[in-house]
N, C-alpha and C positions, 0 to 999 in steps of 0.2 A: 453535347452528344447524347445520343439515344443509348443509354447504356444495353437496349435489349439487342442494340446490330455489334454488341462486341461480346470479344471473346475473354477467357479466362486470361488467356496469353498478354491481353491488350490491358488489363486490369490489375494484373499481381503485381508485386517487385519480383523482381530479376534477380536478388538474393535473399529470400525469405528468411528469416530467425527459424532454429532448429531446438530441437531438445531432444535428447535420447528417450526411449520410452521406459526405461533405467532411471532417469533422472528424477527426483524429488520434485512434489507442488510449486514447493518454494524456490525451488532453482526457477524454475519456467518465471514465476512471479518477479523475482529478481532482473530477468532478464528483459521480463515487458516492461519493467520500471525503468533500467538503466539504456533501454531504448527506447521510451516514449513510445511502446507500441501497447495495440489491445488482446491480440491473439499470434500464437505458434504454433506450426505444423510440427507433429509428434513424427522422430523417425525411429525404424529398429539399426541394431548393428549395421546392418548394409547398407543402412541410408535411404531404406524403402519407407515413404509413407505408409503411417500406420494411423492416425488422427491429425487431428487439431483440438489446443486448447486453448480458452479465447478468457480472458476476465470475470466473464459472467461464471464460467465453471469455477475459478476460483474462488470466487466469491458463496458461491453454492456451496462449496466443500468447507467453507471459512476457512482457507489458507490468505486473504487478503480480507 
């Protein structure tokens, strides 16, 4: 498939891994570990998108 005829929607999961924006480096890292994942969308209290952070930030900050 031509990735540029789709959308966000046709490309994400359907239940993305969360972290509070409260939450420590290493929680986030933990949590990309114990799911085989490489990045998590950052939420606030209300569960509004507020980022993403992906391996490579952690790696940059030397939290992994």
């Amino acid at each position: 498939r031509d990735l540029r005829a789709l959308s966000a929607q046709d490309t994400m999961h359907p239940r993305p891994r969360l972290v509070r924006e409260t939450a420590l480096a290493v929680e986030a890292a933990g949590l990309m570990e114990q799911h085989r994942i490489t990045s998590v969308l950052v939420v606030d209290e209300a569960e509004r998108l507020v980022g993403a952070l992906n391996s490579n930030d952690l790696m940059r900050a030397k939290v992994i």
